[in-house]
C-alpha positions in Angstrom: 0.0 0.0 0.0 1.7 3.4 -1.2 2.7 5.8 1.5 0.7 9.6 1.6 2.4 12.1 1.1 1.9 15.2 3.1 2.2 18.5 0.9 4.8 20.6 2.7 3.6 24.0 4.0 5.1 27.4 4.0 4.7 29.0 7.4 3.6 32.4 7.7 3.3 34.4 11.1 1.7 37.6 10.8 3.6 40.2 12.2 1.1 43.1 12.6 0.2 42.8 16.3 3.9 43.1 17.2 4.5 46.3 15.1 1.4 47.5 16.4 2.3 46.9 20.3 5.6 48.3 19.0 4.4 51.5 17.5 2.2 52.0 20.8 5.1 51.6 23.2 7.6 53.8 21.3 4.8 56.7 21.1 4.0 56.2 24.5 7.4 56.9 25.5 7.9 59.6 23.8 4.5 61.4 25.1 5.4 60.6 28.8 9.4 60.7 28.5 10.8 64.0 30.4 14.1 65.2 28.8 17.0 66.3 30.7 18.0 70.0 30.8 21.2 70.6 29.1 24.0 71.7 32.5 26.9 73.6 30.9 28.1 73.4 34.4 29.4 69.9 35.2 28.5 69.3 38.9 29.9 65.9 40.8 26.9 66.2 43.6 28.6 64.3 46.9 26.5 60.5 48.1 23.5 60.3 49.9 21.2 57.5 51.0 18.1 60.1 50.6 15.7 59.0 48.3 13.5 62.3 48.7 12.4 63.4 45.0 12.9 66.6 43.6 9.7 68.0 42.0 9.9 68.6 38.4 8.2 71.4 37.7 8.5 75.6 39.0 12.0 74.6 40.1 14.8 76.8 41.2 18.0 75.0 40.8 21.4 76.9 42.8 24.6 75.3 41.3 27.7 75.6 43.0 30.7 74.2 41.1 34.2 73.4 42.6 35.8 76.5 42.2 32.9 78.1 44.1 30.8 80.0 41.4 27.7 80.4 41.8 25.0 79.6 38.8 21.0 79.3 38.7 18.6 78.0 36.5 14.9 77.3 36.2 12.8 74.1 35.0 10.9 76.3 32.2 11.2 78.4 29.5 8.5 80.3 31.4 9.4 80.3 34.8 12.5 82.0 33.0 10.4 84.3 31.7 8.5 85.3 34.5 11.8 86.2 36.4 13.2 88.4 33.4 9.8 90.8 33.4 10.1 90.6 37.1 13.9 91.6 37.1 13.0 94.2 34.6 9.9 95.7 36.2 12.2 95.8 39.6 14.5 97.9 38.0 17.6 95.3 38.2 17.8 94.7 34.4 16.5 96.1 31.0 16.4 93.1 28.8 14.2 94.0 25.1 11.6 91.5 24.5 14.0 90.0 22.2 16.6 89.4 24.9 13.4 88.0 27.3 13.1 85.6 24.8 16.5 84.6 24.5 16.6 84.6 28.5 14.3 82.2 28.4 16.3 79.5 26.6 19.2 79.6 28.2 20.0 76.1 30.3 22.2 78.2 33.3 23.0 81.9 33.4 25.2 82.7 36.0 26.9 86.7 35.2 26.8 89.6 37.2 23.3 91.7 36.4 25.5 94.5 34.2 26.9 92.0 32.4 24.0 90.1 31.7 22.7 91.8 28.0 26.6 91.3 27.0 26.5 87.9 28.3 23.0 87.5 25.8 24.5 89.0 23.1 27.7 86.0 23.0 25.1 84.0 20.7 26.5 80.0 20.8 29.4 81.1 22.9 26.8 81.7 26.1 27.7 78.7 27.4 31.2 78.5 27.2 31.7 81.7 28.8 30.3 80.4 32.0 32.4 77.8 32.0 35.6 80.0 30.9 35.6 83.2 31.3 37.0 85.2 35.2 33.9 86.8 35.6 31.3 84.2 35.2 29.4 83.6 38.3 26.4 85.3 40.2 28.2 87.4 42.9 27.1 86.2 46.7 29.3 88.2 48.9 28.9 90.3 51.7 29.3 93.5 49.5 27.7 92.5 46.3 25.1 89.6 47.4 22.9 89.3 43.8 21.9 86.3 44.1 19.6 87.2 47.0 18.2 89.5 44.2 17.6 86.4 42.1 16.0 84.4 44.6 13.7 86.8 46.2 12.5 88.0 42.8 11.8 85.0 41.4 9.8 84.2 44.4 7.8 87.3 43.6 7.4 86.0 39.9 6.6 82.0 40.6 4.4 82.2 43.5 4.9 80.4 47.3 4.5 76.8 45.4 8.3 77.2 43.6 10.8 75.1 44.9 14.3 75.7 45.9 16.9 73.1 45.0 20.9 73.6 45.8 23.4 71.2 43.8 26.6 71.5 44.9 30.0 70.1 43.7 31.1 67.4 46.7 34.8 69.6 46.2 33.2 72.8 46.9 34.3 74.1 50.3 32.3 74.4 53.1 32.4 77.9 53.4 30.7 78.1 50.1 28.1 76.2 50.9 27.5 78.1 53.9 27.3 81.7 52.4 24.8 80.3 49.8 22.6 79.3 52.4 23.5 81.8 54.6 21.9 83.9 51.4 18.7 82.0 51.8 18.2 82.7 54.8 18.6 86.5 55.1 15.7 86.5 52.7 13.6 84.4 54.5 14.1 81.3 52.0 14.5 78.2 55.2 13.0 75.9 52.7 15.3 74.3 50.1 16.7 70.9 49.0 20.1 69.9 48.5 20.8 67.9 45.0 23.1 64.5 45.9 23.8 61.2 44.2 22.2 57.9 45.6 24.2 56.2 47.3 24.4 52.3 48.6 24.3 50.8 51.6 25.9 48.3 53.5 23.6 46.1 55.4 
C-alpha cells in the first residue's frame, strides 16, 4: 500500500500585532518621557542614601561648582520668563523682549546683572563663557550679594508653590556652601533641598 504524502507547507506568522504593540510603546514613551535639561556646568553632587524626589516642575535650581561659582537656573522656559519681566519691572535689568526671549532658553545663566545683555548678546558662545571666562558667576558676597536679588525676585514671579533646590559640587568648600545658604536665609528662604547622588548601603 503506497505511502501519503503530506504536501509541505510554508509557514507564515503575521507580524502586525507586534508592530502595532511596537508603534504603541515607542509613542507612549515619547509622550510621557521627560528630557534632561542641558548643565553647561558639570557638577559631581557628593552621596547620599536620601531618596527624597525633587519635584519637576516651578523649580529653582542653585549650582555651586568646585571653584565656588555660583550659577541658577529654572525648570521652564517660562518660569524663566517670568523672572526676566520681574527683574526688569524691579528695576535690576533692562532686557528688550527679544533678549526676554533669548533669556528664556538659556540652560544656566550665571553673570553679574551689568553683564548680563553682554552675556546674551555671546550667541552659541553663552555657554562657554560660564564655564571660561574670570567673571562668570552670580556674585554672593557680603558687598555685592545678587543672588539674594535672584532668589527673592523670582519668588515674587513664581508664586509660594516654587521650589528651591541647591546642587553643589562634593569639592566645593564648606564655606561656600554656607554663604549660599546663609543667602537663603537672610531672605527668609528656610525651605530648600540639597541635589546629591544615591548612594548604597551596607547592610
Amino acid at each position: 500500500m503506497g505511502r501519503f504524502k503530506i504536501k509541505k507547507q510554508d509557514t507564515f506568522i503575521d507580524m502586525t500585532p507586534m508592530s502595532d504593540v511596537m508603534v504603541l510603546l515607542l509613542t507612549f514613551f515619547m509622550l510621557t518621557a521627560t528630557f534632561v535639561k542641558e548643565e553647561p556646568i558639570k557638577v559631581v553632587t557628593p552621596g547620599s542614601v536620601s531618596e527624597i524626589k525633587i519635584p519637576s516642575t516651578n523649580l529653582l535650581t542653585i549650582f555651586v561648582e568646585k571653584n565656588g561659582k555660583v550659577f541658577m537656573t529654572m525648570d521652564s522656559p517660562e518660569g524663566l520668563t517670568k523672572l526676566a519681566d520681574a527683574m526688569n519691572e524691579a528695576g535690576k535689568l533692562s532686557l528688550s523682549p527679544q533678549e526676554v526671549k533669548d533669556f528664556a532658553q538659556v540652560p544656566t545663566f550665571g553673570t553679574p546683572l551689568n553683564t548680563i545683555k553682554g552675556w546674551l548678546a555671546r550667541g552659541d558662545q553663552k555657554n562657554e563663557l560660564l564655564t571660561k571666562s574670570k567673571e562668570a558667576g552670580i556674585p554672593c558676597d557680603s558687598v555685592n550679594n545678587e543672588l539674594k536679588t535672584w532668589v527673592s525676585t523670582a519668588r515674587e514671579a513664581c508664586g509660594e508653590n516654587m521650589r528651591i533646590a541647591i546642587k553643589a559640587d562634593k569639592s566645593t568648600s564648606y564655606a561656600v556652601i554656607k554663604r549660599v545658604m546663609d543667602s537663603l536665609r537672610e531672605i527668609e528662604e528656610n525651605r530648600y533641598n540639597l541635589i546629591t547622588s544615591l548612594k548604597g548601603v551596607d547592610n
